[in-house]
N, C-alpha and C positions, 0 to 999 in steps of 0.2 A: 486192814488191821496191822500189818507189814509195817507200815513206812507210820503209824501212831507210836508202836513200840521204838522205830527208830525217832521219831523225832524226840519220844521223851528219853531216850538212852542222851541225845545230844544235849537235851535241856539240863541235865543234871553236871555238864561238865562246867559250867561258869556263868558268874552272875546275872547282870537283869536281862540283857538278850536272851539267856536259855530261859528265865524265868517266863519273860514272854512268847516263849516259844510253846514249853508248857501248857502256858493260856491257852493259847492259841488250838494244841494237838486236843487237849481235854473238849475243848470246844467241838470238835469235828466226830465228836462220834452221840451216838441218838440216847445214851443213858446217861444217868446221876451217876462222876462221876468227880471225887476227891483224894486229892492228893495228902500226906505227911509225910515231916520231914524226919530225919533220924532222930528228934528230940521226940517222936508223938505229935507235934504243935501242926493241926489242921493248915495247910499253906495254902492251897486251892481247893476251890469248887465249882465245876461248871455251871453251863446255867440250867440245864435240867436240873443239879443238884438243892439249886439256889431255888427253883420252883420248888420242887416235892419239897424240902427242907423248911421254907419259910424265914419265921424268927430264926430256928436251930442254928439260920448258916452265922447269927452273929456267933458264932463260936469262931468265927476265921481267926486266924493268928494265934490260938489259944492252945493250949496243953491240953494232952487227957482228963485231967481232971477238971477241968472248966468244963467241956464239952460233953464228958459224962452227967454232969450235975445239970444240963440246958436237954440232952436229952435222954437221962434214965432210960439207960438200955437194960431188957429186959427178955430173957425168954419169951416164945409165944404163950405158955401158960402164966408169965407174968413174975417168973423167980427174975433178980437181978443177977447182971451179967459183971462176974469180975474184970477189972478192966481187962488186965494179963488174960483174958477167954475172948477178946473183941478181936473181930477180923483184924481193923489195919498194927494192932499191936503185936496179934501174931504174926504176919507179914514183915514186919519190922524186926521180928526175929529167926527172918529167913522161912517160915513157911509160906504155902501156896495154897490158900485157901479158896472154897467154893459152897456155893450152896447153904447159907448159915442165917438163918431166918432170925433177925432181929428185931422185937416190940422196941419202939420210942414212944415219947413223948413230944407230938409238936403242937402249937396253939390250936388246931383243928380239932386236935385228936391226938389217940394213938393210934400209930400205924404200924405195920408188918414190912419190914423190908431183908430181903434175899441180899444176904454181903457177898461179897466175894472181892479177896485181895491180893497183890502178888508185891515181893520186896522189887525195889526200882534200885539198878547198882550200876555202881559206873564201871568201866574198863577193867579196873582190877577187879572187879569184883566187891567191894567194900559196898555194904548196904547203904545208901541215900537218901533212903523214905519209903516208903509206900505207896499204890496208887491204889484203890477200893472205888468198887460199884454199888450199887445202890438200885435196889428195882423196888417198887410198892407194890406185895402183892399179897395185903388185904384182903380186898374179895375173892383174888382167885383161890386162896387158902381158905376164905369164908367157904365159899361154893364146895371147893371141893370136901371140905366137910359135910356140907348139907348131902354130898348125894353119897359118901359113906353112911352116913345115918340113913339113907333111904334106898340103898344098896338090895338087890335080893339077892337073898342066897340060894343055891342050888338044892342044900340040904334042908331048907325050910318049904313051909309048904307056897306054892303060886296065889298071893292073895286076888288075882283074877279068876282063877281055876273054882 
């Protein structure tokens, strides 16, 4: 993970080589993972991102508000998400996000996806963009609700007893 974070530290210092270079690093690791640039505007997506995502990924090149509107992000209970509360927008303003369960909207479905993002900055320090992950976890969120609903508790009685 080492020499990912450096190769994206290097990509962000000068045009289409580091841009390919980007590609390239995003590529090499096993999750959905997307890039933005300091405008918000989605610049990259690898190809896990471009599987789980679908249609979604036509949002490439586009602002937050195109790609909010393609996939109505939304709490797991289904309240909508302000953009300014979405991982890679807070990233973008210097937080380091983790763990932050996102409902979308893709042609399949809605899905559950785990964000987590971190600001990408160059040499001085001046923020560049963001990079954000991406995992689908759906059913393990399903599941693990099902067996809190089926959970025994200690203070209840043993319904095999």
């Amino acid at each position: 993970m080492p020499r990912l974070f450096s190769a994206l530290r290097y990509a962000g210092r000068s045009g289409r080589d580091s841009s390919d270079l980007l590609e390239a690093a995003l590529e090499l690791v096993g999750v959905a993972m997307v890039a933005v640039g300091p405008d918000g505007r989605l610049t990259h997506a690898n190809r896990h991102a471009r599987e789980l995502l679908g249609a979604g990924c036509g949002a490439l090149g586009t602002y937050p508000d195109t790609w909010m509107r393609e996939l109505r992000p939304r709490t797991a209970s289904g309240v909508p998400i302000l953009i300014e509360d979405l991982a890679p927008i807070r990233a973008l303003e210097g937080e380091v996000v983790s763990g932050v369960d996102v409902l979308v909207a893709l042609p399949r479905g809605d899905v559950l996806l785990e964000t987590a993002a971190r600001p990408a900055k160059d040499r001085r320090g001046r923020r560049r963009g963001a990079v954000v992950t991406l995992v689908d976890v759906t059913e393990l969120r399903s599941l693990e609700g099902r067996m809190r609903a089926t959970e025994w508790a200690p203070w209840q009685p043993d319904p095999a007893a």
